[in-house]
N, C-alpha and C positions, 0 to 999 in steps of 0.2 A: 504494500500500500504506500503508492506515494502521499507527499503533504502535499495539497493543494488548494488555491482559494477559492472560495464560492461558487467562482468564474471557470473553476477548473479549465485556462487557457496559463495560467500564470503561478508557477512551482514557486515553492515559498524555499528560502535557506533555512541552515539550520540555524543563523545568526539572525534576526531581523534586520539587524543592523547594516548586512550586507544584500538587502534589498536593489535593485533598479529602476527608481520610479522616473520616467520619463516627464510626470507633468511636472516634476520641479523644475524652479528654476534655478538659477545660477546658486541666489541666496540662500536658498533650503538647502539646495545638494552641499553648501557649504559649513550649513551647521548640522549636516545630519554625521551621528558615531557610529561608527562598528563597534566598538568595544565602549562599554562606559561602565565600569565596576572594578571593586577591590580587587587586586591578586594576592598570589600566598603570603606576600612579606604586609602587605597591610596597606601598602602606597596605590591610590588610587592610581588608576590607569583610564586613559580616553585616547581613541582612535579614530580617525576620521573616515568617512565612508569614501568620500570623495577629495581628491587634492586638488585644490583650484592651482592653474598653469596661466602664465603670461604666454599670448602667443607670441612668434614674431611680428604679426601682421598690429598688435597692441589687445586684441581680443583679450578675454580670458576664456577656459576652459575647466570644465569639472571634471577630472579621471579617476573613473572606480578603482578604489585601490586593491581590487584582485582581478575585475576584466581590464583593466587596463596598467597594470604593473609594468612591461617591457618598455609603456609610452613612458611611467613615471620612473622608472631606472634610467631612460635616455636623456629625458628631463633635466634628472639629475646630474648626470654626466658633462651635458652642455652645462652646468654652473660652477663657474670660479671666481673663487675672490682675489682681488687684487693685496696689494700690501697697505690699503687703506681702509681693506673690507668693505669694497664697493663689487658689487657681484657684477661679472663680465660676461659675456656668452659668447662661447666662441664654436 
């Protein structure tokens, strides 16, 4: 038995947190968590569902951070700080 919603078109995770709702926008997809609770040492822990990206073009973008990990490791990769700690992309 799968989990499924109402709609049974749209499979639930096992996290909610790592849902994909297309009707958000930019804003929501930005404060929504995958993870929001204590771990074993005590220290709370929050995870963001989505990473908002500066594009090149000046856009922003919201990348789910498990469907779209490869985009947010590339991301990554293009940022470097200078020795003034002003972030460069090269």
């Amino acid at each position: 038995m799968t989990d499924q919603k109402s709609d049974n078109k749209t499979p639930l995770t096992a996290n909610p947190g790592d849902r994909i709702d297309d009707a958000k926008d930019l804003d929501e997809k930005s404060e929504q968590l995958a993870v929001d609770s204590p771990d074993i040492t005590g220290d709370h822990i929050q995870v963001p569902t989505y990473f908002v990206v500066d594009e090149p073009n000046g856009e922003q973008k919201a990348l789910h951070h498990v469907k779209d990990a490869e985009e947010i490791s590339d991301v990554i990769r293009q940022a470097r700080m200078d020795e003034n700690g002003d972030r460069k992309w090269w």
